[in-house]
Each structure stands twice: as structure tokens, then as C-alpha cells.
N, C-alpha and C positions, 0 to 999 in steps of 0.2 A: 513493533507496530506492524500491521499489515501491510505487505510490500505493492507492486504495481499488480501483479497475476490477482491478489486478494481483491483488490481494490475493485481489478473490472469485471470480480465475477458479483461484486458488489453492485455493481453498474447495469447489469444483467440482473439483478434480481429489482431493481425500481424501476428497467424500462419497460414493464407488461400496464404500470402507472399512469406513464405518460399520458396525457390526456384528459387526468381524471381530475375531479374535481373534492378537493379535500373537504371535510364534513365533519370532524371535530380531531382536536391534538390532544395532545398529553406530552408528560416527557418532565425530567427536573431541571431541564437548562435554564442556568442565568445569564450565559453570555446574548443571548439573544428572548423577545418576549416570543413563546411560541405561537400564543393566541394571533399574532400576525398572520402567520398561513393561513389561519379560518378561510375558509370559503375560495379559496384559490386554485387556481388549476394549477397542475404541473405541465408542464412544457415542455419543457428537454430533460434528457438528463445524459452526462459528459463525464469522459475522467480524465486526467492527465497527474500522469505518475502517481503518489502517494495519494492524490485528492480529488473527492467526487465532486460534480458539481450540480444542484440540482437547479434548474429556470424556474421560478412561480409568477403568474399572468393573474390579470383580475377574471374571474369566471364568465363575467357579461361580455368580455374582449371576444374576438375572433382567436381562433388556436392559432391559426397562422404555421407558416412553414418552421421548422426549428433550426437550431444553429448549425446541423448536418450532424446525420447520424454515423456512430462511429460503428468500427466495423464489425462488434459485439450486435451492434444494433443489427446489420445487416445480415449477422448468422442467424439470429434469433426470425427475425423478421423471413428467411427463406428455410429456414427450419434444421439448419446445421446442425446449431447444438441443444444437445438435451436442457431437458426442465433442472433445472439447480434450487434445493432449498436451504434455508439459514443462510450463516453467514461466517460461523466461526474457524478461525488458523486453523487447520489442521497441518499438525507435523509430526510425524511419526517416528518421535523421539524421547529422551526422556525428560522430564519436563520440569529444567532445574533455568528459574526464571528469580535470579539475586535479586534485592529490591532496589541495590543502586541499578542496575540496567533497567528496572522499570520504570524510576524514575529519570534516568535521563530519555529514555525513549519516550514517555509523555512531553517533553519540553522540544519547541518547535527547531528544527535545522536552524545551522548559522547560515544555510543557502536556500533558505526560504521565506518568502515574501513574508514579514512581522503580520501581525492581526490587527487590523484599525477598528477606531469605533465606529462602525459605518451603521447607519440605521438602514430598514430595509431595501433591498434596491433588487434587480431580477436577478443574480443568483445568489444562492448561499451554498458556499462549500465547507465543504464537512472533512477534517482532517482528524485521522483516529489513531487512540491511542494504543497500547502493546495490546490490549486484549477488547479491542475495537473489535464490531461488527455491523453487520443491519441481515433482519430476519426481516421476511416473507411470509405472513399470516401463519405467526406464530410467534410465543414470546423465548424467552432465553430462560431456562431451568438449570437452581443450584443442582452442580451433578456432585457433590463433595461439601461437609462443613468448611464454617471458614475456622479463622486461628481459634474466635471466640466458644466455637461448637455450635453454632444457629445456621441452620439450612434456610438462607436466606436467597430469593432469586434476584440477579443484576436488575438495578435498578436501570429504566431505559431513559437515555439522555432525549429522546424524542420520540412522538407516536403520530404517524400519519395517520386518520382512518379516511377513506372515499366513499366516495357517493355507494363506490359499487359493493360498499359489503367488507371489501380486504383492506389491508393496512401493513406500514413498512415500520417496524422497530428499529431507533439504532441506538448501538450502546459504545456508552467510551469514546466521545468525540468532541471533538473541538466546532464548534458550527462559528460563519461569520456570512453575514451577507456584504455582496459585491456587488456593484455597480456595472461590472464586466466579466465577460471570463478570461482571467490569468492562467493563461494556458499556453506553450512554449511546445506543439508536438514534436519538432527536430532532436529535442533532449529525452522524449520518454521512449524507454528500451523497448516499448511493443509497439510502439506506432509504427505505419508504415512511413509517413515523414523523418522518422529519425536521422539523425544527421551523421556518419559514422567517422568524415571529415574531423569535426569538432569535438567531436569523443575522441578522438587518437591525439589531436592536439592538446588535451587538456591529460591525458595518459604522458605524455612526454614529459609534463611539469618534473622537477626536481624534489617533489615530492613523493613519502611513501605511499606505494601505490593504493595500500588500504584505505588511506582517506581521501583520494581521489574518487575515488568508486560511489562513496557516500556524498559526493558534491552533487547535490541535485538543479543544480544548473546544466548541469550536461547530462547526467544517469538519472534524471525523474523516476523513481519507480523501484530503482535498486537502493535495496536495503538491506541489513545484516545479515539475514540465511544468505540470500544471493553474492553477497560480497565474501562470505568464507566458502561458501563450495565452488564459485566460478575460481576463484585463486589457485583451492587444492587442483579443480579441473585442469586449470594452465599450469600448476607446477611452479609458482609463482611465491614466494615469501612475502608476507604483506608487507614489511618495514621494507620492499627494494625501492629502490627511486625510480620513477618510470622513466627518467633520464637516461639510467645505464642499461637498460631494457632493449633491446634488436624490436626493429620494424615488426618484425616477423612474430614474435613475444606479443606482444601489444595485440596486434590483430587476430592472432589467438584467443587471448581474454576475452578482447571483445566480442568474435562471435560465440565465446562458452558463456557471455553475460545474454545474448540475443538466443541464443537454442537455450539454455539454461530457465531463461524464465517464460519462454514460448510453451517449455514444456511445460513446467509447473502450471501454467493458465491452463493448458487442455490438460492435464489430470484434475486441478481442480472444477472444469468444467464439465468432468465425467464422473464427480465424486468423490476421486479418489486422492489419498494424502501423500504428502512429500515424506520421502525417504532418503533423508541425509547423508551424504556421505563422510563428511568433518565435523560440520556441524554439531556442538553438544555431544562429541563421539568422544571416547577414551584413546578410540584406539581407528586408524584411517582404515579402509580396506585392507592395505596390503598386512594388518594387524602391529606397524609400528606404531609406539606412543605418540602419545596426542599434544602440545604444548596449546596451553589459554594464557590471555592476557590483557587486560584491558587499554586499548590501543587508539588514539586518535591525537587529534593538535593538539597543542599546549592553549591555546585559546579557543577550546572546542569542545564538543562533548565525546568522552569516551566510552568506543566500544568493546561488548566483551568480544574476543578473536579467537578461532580455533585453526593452529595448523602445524603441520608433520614435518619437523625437524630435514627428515631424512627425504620425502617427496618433493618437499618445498626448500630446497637449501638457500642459505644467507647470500645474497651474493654481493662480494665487498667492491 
């Protein structure tokens, strides 16, 4: 599923929006009636780690001030970063996606808040699945048949259109309206609040470190590319226990988990794709064999893991 870097460039493409006044929907969701947005403004729009979150106001209301804009908003806004279009993962890999990892990556974290039935309320957040996106005046085209042979294009879970002409597509996603925004910045790995305190305390569990990383109570945002190339970066074997781990280890990962996806957000915000180094790889840089495995709790979902015997050694 798209990670934290995905998400805010996602975030970036709905905030040119803000302000505008919706003017008719489309979309196949049943989890939510979409005809509800009719006629609404957008108001804010927010992300924290894996999830976007968009505000909708009644259109006769005042805009009023928004919940504070995040710091995406602020580059945009003084003109830092370039124009970004679409929406789709780019990873510059081969592109071997098994369909048990697809389906457990559409089923939500055991460390995230469950989906209630809430009817609608000011926000709705939007959590996307492996091949989640949202496009910017413009829809999503099959570039390939599917299994069947019909060049058939993604059907979009939702369709904004605005007052002003444009319109935000998003495909592959779970939508819920809230009452609040469920938002924890000290856990998500690009915020400036991140808490790095309670990230190392929760790295020390007697746990392996790999399914640490994926607890999104502390790493909002990190997900499975991030979790097997910051490991190779630290030299780290994913089954070690962050227990037996040195101070020094630990604070390592963690700033290869903070430059790691810093970077990925500014290549994705200059267009250009991730270049893996373990990930989905045969073979690491240094051209030793590659070990995968599908790897998480026993009361949990498993992930597929890539790492090098010989970079990354066991340590008992």
C-alpha cells in the first residue's frame, strides 16, 4: 500500500482544492453515500502517516481558519515544490506483487484505529489499498490487459468535480467519515513533531525488529519498501530483537528510517521513482544473494521481507 512519502504527495495534489466547492461526485463506494459531499466545500486537507484526511463544511458556512496547514501546504503555498501530477507508486523495480501480499495489504493494521460506522461528520479519511492512488485532473488508464485480456481502465472509488472545472480521482481505498481528526504527529516519520524518544523505546521491545517498524503507533507512515531497505541501510537482520541491539544500532535505523523516507518524498515530489536497493532485488549491491520470506507475528499479518544473509547477519 502506499507509504507515508506516497500519501503526502497525495496531500499535495487535493491541497490546490481546498476551498472549493464540490459540484457533482461519482465513484463506486459503498462504504460511504458519496452523494453526501454534493454541494460542500473542502476545507482542509491533512495527512498523518499511511492516511489522508479530507475536512468537508456546508458551502453557505464561512471557510473559516483550517485545522493548520502542514508543512507540504507551506512549500506549496511559498512555491518550494514543483507542480506534481497523478498519483501512482512508482518503484523502479520489478514488479512481482504475489496475491497473498496483496491481500493482506488491503486488510487494515492490527495498530490501527478499526473502521466504525459513523455517518457523516467533518472529516473523512481515506486509507489506500496496494495499488491506491488519487489523480489530479485526470483519470487512471489500463496501461496492460488484465488476467481476462480486456483493457479495462481502474474503476475510481471516488470522483470529486468543483465548482472550478477540476476534479480529484481516487482509486483503491477505504474512505470513513470522522467526527475528529485521528491524528498522533509525534509517531509519523516526516513530521516535524515526531517523537524519536518513543520510537527508540518501542525499538528496544524484545521483539523482532521487523515487526516493530510496521507498528504504526510509533512509525505512522513506515511501511514495507521502508522497512526492508532502512534494515539493509543499518545492517540490521529483520528477525534480531531490538533488545540485543546497542543504543548506538537503534539510532542508526532510526535516522536511516527519517533520511530514507525524507528522501523518497522529495524524489517523489520532483517526479522521480524509488530505486531499491533489497527490496524485490535478487541480488543486494554488493551482488550477494538475496533471502525473502514472509515474516511478521503469529497473530498478525505477514510480510513479504527481502535481506542479505551476508550484510545483514543473524545475531544470536
Amino acid at each position: 500500500m502506499p507509504e507515508g512519502p506516497s500519501v503526502r504527495k497525495f496531500q499535495l495534489l487535493t491541497s490546490p482544492f481546498v476551498g472549493q466547492v464540490v459540484a457533482k461526485v461519482g465513484g463506486s463506494s459503498r462504504k460511504i453515500n458519496v452523494n453526501d459531499l454534493n454541494a460542500l466545500r473542502l476545507q482542509d486537507s491533512q495527512v498523518h502517516g499511511k492516511n489522508l484526511y479530507l475536512a468537508f463544511v456546508s458551502a453557505e458556512g464561512p471557510l473559516g481558519p483550517t485545522a493548520g496547514k502542514t508543512v507540504l501546504q507551506r512549500k506549496a503555498a511559498s512555491g518550494t515544490s514543483p507542480p506534481v501530477q497523478g498519483g501512482q507508486e512508482q518503484v523502479h523495480a520489478p514488479q512481482r506483487h504475489p496475491q497473498d501480499e496483496e491481500l493482506q495489504e488491503l486488510q487494515p493494521s492490527r495498530s490501527e484505529p478499526p473502521d466504525a460506522a459513523e455517518g457523516p461528520g467533518s472529516w473523512l479519511r481515506f486509507h489506500f489499498g496496494l495499488f491506491g492512488s488519487i489523480r489530479a485532473n485526470e483519470f487512471s488508464r489500463a496501461n496492460k490487459a488484465n488476467k481476462r485480456g480486456d483493457w479495462k481502465d481502474p474503476i475510481p472509488r471516488l470522483v470529486l468535480h468543483f465548482e472550478s472545472g477540476g476534479f480529484l480521482v481516487f482509486y483503491n481505498c477505504r474512505m470513513q467519515w470522522c467526527s475528529s481528526l485521528r491524528a498522533d504527529p509525534a509517531s509519523d516519520i516526516l513530521s516535524v513533531e515526531f517523537h524519536r524518544g518513543r520510537a527508540l523505546d518501542a525499538l528496544r521491545a524484545p521483539d523482532p525488529i521487523c515487526y516493530t517498524l510496521l507498528d504504526q503507533r510509533y512509525f505512522s507512515g513506515l511501511g514495507n519498501i521502508i522497512k526492508n531497505e532502512i534494515l539493509y541501510l543499518a545492517k540490521i537482520h529483520p528477525l534480531t530483537q531490538g533488545s540485543v541491539l546497542a543504543l548506538s544500532d537503534l539510532e542508526r535505523l532510526l535516522d536511516c528510517a527519517i533520511q530514507f523516507s525524507s528522501t523518497w518524498l522529495q524524489s517523489k515530489l520532483h517526479g522521480q521513482g524509488l530505486h531499491p536497493q533489497i527490496y524485490q532485488k535478487e541480488q543486494c549491491p554488493l551482488g550477494h544473494a538475496v533471502t525473502k520470506g514472509m515474516l511478521g507475528p503469529s497473530d498478525g499479518f505477514k510480510r513479504l521481507t527481502w535481506w542479505c544473509p551476508q550484510c545483514q547477519p543473524a545475531v544470536l
